[in-house]
PDB file of N, CA, C and O in Angstrom:
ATOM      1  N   UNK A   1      -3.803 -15.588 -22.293  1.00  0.00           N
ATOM      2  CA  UNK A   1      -3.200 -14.291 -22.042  1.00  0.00           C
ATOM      3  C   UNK A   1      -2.583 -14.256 -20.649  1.00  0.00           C
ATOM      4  O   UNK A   1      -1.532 -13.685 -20.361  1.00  0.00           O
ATOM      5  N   UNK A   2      -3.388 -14.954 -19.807  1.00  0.00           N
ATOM      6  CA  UNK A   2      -2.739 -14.543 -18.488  1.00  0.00           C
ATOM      7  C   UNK A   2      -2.019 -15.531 -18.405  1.00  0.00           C
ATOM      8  O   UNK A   2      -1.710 -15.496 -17.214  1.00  0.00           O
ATOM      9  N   UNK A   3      -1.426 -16.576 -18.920  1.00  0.00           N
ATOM     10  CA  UNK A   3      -0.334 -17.437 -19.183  1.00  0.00           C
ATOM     11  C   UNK A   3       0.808 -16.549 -19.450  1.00  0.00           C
ATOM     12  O   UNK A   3       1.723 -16.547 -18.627  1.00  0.00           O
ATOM     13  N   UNK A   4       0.885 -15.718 -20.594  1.00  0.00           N
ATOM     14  CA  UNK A   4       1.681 -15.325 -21.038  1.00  0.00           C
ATOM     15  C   UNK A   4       2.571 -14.239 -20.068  1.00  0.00           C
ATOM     16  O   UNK A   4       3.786 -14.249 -19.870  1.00  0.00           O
ATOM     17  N   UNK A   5       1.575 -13.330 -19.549  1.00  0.00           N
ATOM     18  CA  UNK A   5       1.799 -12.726 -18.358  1.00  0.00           C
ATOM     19  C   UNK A   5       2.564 -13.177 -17.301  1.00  0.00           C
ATOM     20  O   UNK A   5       3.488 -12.472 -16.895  1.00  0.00           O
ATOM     21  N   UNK A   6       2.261 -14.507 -16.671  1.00  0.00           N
ATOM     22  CA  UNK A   6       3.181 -15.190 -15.764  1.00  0.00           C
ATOM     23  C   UNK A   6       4.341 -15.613 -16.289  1.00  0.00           C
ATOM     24  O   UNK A   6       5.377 -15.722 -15.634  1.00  0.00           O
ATOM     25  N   UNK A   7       4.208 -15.906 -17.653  1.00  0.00           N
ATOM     26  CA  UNK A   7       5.740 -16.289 -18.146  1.00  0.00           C
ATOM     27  C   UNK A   7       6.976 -15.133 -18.326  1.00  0.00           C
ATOM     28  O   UNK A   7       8.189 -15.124 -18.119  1.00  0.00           O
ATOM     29  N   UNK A   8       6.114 -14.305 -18.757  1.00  0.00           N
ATOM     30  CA  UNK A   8       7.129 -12.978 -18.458  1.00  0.00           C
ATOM     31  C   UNK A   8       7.360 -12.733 -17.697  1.00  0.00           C
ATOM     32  O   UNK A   8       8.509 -12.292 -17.718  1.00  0.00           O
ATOM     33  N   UNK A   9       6.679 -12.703 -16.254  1.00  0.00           N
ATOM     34  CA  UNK A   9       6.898 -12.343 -14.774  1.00  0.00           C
ATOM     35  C   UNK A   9       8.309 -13.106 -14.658  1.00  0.00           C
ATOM     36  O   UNK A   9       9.448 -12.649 -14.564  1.00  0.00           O
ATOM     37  N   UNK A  10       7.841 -14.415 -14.698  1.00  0.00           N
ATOM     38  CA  UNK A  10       8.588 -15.606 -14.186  1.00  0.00           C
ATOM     39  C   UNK A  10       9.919 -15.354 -14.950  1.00  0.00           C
ATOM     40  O   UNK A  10      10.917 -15.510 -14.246  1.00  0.00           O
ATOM     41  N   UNK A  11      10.129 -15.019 -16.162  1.00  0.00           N
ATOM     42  CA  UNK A  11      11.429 -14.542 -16.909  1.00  0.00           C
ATOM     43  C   UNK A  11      12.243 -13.160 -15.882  1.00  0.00           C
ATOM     44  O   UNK A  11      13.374 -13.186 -15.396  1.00  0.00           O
ATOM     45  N   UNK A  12      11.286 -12.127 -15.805  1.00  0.00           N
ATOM     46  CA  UNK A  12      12.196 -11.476 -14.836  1.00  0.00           C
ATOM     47  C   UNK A  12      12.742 -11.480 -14.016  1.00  0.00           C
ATOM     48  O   UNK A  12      13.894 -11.101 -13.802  1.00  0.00           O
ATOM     49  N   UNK A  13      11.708 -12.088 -13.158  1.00  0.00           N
ATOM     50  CA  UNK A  13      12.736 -13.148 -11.758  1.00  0.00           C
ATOM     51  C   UNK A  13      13.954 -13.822 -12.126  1.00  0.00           C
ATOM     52  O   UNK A  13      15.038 -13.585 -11.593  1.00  0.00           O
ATOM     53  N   UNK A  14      13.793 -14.550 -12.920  1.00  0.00           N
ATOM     54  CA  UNK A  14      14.896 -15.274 -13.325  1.00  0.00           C
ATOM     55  C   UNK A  14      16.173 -14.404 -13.907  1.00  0.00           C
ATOM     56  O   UNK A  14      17.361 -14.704 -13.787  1.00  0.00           O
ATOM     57  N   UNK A  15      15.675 -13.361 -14.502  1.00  0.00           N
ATOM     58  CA  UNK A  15      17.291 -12.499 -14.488  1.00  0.00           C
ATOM     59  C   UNK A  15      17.327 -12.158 -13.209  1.00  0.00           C
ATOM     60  O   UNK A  15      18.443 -12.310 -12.711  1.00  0.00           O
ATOM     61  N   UNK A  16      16.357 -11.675 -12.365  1.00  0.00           N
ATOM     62  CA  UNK A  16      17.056 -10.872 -11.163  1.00  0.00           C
ATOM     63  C   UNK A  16      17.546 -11.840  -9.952  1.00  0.00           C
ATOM     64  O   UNK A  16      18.098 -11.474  -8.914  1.00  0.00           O
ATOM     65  N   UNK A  17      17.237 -13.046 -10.303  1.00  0.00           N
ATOM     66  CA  UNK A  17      18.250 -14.006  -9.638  1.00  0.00           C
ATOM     67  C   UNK A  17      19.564 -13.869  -9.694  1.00  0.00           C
ATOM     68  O   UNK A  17      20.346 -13.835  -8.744  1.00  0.00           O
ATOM     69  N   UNK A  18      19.911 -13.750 -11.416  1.00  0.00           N
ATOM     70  CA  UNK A  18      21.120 -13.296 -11.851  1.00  0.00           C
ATOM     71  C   UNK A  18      22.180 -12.121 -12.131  1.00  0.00           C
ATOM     72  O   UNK A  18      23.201 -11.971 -12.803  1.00  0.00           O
ATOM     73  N   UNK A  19      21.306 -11.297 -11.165  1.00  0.00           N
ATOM     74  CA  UNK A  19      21.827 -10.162 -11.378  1.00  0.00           C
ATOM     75  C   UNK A  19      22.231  -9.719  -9.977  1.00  0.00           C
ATOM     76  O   UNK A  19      21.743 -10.069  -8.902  1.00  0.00           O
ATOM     77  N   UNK A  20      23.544  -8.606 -10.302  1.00  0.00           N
ATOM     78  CA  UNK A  20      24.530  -8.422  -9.019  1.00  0.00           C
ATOM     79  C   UNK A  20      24.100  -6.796  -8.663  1.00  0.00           C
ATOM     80  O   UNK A  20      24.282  -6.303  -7.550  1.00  0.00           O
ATOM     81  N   UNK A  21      23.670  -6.272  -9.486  1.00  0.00           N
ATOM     82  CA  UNK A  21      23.554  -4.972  -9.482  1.00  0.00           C
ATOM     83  C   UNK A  21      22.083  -4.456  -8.640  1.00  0.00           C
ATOM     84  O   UNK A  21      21.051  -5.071  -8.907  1.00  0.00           O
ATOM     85  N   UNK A  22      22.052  -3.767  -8.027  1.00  0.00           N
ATOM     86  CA  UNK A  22      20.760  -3.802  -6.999  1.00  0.00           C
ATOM     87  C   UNK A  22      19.796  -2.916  -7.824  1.00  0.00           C
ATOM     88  O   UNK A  22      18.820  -3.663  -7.894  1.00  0.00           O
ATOM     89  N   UNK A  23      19.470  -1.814  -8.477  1.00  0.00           N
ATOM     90  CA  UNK A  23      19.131  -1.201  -9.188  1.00  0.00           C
ATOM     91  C   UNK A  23      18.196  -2.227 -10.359  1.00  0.00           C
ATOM     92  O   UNK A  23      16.975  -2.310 -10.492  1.00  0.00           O
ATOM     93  N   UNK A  24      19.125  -2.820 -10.987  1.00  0.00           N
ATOM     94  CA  UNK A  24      18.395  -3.795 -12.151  1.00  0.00           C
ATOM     95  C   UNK A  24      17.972  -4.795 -11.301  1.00  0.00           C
ATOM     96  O   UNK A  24      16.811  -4.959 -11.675  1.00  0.00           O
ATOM     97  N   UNK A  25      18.259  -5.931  -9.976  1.00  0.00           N
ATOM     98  CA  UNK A  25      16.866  -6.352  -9.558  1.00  0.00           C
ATOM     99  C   UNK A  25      15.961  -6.164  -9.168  1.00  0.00           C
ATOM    100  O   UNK A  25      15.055  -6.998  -9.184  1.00  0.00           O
ATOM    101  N   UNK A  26      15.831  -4.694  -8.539  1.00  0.00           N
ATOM    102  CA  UNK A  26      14.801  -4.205  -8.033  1.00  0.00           C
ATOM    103  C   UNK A  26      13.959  -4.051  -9.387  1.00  0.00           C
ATOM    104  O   UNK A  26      12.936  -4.732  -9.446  1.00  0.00           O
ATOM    105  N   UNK A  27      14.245  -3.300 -10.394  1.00  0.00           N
ATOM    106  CA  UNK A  27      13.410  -2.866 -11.701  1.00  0.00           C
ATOM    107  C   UNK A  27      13.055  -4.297 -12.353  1.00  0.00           C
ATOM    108  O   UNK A  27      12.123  -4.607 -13.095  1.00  0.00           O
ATOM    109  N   UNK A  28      14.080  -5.041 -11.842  1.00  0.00           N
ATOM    110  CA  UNK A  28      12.820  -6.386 -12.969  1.00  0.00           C
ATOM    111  C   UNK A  28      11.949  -7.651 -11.967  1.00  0.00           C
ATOM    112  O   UNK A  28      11.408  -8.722 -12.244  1.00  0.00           O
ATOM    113  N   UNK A  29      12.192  -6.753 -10.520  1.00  0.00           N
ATOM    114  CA  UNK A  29      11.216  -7.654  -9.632  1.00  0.00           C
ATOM    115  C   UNK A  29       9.941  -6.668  -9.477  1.00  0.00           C
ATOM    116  O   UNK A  29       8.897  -7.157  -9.045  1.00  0.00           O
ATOM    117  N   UNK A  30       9.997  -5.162  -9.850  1.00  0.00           N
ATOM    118  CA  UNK A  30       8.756  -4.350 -10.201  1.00  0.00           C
ATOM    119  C   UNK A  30       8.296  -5.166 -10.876  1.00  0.00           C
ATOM    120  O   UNK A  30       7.302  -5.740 -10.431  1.00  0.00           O
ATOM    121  N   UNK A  31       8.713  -5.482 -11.954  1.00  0.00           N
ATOM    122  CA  UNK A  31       8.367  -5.437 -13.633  1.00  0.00           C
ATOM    123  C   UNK A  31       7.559  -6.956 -13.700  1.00  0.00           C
ATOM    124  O   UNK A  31       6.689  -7.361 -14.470  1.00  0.00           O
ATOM    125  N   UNK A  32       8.241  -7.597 -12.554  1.00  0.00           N
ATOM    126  CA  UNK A  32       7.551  -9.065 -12.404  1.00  0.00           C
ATOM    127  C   UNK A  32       6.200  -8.833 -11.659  1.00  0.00           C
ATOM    128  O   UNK A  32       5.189  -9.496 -11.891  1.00  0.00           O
ATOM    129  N   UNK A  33       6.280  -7.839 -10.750  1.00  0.00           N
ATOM    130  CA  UNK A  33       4.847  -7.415  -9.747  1.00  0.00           C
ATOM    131  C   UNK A  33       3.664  -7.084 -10.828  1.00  0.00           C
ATOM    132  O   UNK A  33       2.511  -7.512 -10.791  1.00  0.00           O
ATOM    133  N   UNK A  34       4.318  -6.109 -11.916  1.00  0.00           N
ATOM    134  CA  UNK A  34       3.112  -5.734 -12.854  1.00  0.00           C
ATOM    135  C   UNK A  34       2.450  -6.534 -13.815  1.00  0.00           C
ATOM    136  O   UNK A  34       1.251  -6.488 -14.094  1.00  0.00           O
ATOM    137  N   UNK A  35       3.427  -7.365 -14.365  1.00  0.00           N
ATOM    138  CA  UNK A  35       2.801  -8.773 -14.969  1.00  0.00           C
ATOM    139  C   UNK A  35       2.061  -9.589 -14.394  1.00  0.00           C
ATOM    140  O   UNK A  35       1.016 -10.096 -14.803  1.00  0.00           O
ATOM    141  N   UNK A  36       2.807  -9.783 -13.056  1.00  0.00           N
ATOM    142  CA  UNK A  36       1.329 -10.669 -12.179  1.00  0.00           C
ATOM    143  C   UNK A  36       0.460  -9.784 -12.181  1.00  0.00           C
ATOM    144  O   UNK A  36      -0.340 -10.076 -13.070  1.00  0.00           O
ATOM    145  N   UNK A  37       0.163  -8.850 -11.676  1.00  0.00           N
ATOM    146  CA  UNK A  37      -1.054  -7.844 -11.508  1.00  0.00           C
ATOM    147  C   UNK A  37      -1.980  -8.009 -13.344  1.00  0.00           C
ATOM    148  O   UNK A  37      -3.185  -8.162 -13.539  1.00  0.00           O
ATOM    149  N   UNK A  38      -1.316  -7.946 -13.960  1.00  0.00           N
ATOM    150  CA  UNK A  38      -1.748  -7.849 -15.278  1.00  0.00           C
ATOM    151  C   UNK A  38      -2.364  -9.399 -15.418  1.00  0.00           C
ATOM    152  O   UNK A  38      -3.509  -9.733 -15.721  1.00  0.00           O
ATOM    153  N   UNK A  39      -1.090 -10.311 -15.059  1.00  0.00           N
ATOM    154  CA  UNK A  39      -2.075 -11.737 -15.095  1.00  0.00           C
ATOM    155  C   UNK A  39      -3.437 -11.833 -14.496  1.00  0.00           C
ATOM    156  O   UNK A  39      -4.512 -12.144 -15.008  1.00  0.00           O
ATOM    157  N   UNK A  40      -3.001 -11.358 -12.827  1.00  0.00           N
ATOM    158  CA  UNK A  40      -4.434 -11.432 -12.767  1.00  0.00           C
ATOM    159  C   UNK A  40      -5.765 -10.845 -12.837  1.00  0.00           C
ATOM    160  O   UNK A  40      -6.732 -11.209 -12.169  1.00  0.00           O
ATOM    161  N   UNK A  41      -5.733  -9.769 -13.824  1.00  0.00           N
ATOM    162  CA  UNK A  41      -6.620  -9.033 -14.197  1.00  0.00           C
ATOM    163  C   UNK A  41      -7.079  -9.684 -15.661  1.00  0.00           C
ATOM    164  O   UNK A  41      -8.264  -9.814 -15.971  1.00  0.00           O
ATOM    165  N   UNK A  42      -5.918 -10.090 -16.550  1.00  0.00           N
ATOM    166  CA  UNK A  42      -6.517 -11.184 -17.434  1.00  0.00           C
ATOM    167  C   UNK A  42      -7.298 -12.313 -16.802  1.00  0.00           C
ATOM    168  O   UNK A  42      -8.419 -12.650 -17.184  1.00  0.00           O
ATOM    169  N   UNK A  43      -6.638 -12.870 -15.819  1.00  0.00           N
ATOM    170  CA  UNK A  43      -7.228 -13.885 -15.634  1.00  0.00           C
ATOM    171  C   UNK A  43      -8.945 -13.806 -15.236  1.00  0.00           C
ATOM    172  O   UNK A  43      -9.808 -14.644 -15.496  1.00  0.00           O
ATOM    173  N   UNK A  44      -9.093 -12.443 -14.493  1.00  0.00           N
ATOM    174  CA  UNK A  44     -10.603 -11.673 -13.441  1.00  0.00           C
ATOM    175  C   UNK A  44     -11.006 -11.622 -14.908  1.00  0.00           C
ATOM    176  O   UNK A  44     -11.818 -12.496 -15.210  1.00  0.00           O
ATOM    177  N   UNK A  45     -10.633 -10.806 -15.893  1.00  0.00           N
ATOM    178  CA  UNK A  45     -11.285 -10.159 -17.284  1.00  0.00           C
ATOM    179  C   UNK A  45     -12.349 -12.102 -17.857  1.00  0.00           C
ATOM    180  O   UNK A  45     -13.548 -12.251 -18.094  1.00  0.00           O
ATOM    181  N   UNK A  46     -11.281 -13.095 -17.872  1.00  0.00           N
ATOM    182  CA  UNK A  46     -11.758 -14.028 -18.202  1.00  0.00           C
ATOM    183  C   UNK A  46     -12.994 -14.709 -17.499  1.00  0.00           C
ATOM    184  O   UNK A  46     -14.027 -15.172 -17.983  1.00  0.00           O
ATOM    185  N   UNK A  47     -12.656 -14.641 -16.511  1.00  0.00           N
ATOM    186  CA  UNK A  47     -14.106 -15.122 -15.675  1.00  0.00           C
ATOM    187  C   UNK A  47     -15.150 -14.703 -15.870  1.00  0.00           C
ATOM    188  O   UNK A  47     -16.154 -15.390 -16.058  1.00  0.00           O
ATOM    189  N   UNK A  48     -15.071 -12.962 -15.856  1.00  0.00           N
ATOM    190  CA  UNK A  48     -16.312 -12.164 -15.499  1.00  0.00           C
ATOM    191  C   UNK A  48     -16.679 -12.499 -17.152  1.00  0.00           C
ATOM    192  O   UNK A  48     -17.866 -12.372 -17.455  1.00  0.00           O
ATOM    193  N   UNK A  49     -15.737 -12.913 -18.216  1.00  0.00           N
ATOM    194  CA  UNK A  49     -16.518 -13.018 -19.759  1.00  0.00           C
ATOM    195  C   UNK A  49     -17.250 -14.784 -20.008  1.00  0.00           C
ATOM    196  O   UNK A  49     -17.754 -15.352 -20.976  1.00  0.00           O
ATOM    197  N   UNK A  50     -16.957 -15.196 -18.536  1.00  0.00           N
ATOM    198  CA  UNK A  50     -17.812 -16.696 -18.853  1.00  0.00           C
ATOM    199  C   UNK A  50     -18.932 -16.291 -17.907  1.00  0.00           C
ATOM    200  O   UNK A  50     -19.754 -17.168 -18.174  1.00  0.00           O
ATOM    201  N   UNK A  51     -19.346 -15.734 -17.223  1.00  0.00           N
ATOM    202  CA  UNK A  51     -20.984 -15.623 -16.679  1.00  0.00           C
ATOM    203  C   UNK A  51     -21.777 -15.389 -17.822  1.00  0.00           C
ATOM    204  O   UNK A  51     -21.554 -14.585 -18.726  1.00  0.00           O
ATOM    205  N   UNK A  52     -22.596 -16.062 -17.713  1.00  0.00           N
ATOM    206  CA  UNK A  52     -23.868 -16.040 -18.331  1.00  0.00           C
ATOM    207  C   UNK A  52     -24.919 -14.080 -18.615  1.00  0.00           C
ATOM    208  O   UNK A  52     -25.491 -13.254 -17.904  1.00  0.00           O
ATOM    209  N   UNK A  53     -24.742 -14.183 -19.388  1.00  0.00           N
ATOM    210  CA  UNK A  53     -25.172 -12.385 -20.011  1.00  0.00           C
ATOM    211  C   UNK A  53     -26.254 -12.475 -19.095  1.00  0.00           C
ATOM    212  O   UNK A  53     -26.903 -13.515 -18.989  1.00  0.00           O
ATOM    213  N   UNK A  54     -26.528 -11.308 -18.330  1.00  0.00           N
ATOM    214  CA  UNK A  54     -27.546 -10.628 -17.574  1.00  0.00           C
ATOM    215  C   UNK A  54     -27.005 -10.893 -15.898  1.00  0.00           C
ATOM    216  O   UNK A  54     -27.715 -10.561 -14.948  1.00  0.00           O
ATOM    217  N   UNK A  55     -25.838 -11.448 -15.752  1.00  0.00           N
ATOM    218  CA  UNK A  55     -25.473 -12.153 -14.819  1.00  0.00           C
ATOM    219  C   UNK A  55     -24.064 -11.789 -14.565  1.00  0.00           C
ATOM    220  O   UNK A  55     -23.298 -12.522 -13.938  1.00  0.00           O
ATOM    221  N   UNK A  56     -23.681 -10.443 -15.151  1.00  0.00           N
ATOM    222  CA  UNK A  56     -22.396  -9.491 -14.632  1.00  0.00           C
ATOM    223  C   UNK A  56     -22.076  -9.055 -13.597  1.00  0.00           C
ATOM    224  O   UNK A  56     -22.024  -7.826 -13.545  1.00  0.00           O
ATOM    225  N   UNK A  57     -21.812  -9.643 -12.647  1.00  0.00           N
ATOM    226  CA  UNK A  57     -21.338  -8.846 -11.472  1.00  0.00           C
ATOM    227  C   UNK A  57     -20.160  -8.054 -11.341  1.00  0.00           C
ATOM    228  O   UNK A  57     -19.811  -7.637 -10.236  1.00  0.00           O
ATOM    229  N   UNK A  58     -19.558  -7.827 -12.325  1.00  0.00           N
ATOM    230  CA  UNK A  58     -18.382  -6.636 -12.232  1.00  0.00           C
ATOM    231  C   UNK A  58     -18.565  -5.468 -12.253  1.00  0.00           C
ATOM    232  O   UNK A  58     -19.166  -5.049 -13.243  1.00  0.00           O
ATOM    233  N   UNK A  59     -18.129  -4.446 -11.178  1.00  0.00           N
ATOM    234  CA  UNK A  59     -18.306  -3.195 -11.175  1.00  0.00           C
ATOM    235  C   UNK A  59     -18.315  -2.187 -12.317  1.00  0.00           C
ATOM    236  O   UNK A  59     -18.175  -2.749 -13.403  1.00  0.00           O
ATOM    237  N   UNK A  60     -18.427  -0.983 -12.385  1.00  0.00           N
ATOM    238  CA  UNK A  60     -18.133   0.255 -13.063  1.00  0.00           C
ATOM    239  C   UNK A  60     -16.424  -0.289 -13.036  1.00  0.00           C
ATOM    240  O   UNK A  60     -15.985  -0.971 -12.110  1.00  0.00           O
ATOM    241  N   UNK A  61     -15.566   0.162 -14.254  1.00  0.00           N
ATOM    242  CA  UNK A  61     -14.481   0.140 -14.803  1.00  0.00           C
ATOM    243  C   UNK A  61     -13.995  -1.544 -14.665  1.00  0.00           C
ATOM    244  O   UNK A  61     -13.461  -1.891 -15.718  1.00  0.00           O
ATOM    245  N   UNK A  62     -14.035  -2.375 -13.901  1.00  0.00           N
ATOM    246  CA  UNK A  62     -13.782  -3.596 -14.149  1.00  0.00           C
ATOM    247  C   UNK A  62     -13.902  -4.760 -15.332  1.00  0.00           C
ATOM    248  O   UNK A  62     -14.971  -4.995 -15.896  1.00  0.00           O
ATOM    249  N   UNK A  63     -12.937  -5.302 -15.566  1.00  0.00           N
ATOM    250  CA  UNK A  63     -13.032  -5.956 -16.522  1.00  0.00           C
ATOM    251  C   UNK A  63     -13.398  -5.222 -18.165  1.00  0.00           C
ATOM    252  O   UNK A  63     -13.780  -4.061 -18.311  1.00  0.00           O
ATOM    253  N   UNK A  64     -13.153  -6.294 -19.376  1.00  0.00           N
ATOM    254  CA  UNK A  64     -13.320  -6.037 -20.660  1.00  0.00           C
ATOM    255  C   UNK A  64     -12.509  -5.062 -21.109  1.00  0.00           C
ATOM    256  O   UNK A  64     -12.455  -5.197 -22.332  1.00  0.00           O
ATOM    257  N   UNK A  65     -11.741  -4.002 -20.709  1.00  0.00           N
ATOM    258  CA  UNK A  65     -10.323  -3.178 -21.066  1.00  0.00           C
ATOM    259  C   UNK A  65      -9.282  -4.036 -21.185  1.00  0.00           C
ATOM    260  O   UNK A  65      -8.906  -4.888 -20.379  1.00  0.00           O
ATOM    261  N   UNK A  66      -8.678  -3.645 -22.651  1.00  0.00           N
ATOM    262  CA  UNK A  66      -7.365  -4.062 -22.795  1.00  0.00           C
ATOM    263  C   UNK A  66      -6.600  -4.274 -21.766  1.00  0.00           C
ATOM    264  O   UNK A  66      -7.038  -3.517 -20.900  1.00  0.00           O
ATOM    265  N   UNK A  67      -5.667  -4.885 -21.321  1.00  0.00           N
ATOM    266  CA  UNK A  67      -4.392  -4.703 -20.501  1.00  0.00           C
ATOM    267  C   UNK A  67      -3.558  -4.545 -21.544  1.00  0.00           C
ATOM    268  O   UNK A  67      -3.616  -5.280 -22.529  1.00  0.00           O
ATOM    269  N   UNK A  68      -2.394  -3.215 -21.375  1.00  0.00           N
ATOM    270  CA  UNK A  68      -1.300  -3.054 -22.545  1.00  0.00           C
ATOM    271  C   UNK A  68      -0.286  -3.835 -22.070  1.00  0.00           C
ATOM    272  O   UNK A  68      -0.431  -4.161 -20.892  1.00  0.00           O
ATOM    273  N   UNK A  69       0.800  -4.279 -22.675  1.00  0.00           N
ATOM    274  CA  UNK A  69       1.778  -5.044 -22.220  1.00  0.00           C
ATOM    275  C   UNK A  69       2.599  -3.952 -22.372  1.00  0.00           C
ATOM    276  O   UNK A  69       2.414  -2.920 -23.017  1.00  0.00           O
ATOM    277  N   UNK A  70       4.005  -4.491 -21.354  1.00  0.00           N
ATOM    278  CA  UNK A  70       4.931  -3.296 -21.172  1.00  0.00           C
ATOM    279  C   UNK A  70       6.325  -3.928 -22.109  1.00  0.00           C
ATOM    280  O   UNK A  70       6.627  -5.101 -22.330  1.00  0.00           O
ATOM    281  N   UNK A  71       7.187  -2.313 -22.653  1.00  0.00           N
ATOM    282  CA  UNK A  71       8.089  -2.729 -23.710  1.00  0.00           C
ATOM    283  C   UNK A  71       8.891  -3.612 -22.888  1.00  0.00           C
ATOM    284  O   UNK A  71       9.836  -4.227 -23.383  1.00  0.00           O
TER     285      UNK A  71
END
């Protein structure tokens, strides 16, 4: 999952390399910030689900929630 996340990031960048219009790179270098953020909350979600049960150290609201992907 958090693969997938960086690949989308990494896709937006790559238009806003290509893009002349300041408006649309700014919105798809957001759009790349939230996918990383999302990666790495998949990626945190994954860790905290390989500790050993009784052995959770993740706070109140951390981890095990969906991350939604954006349209």
């Amino acid at each position: 999952m958090a693969e997938d996340y960086r690949a989308q990031a990494e896709k937006c960048r790559s238009l806003a390399r290509r893009m002349t219009d300041d408006r649309a790179i700014d919105a798809l270098l957001k759009l790349a910030d939230e996918y990383d953020s999302r990666a790495e909350a998949a990626r945190d979600a994954q860790i905290v689900g390989s500790i050993p049960e009784g052995d959770d150290h993740s706070g109140p609201g951390e981890g095990g929630e969906p991350v939604p992907r954006p349209e």
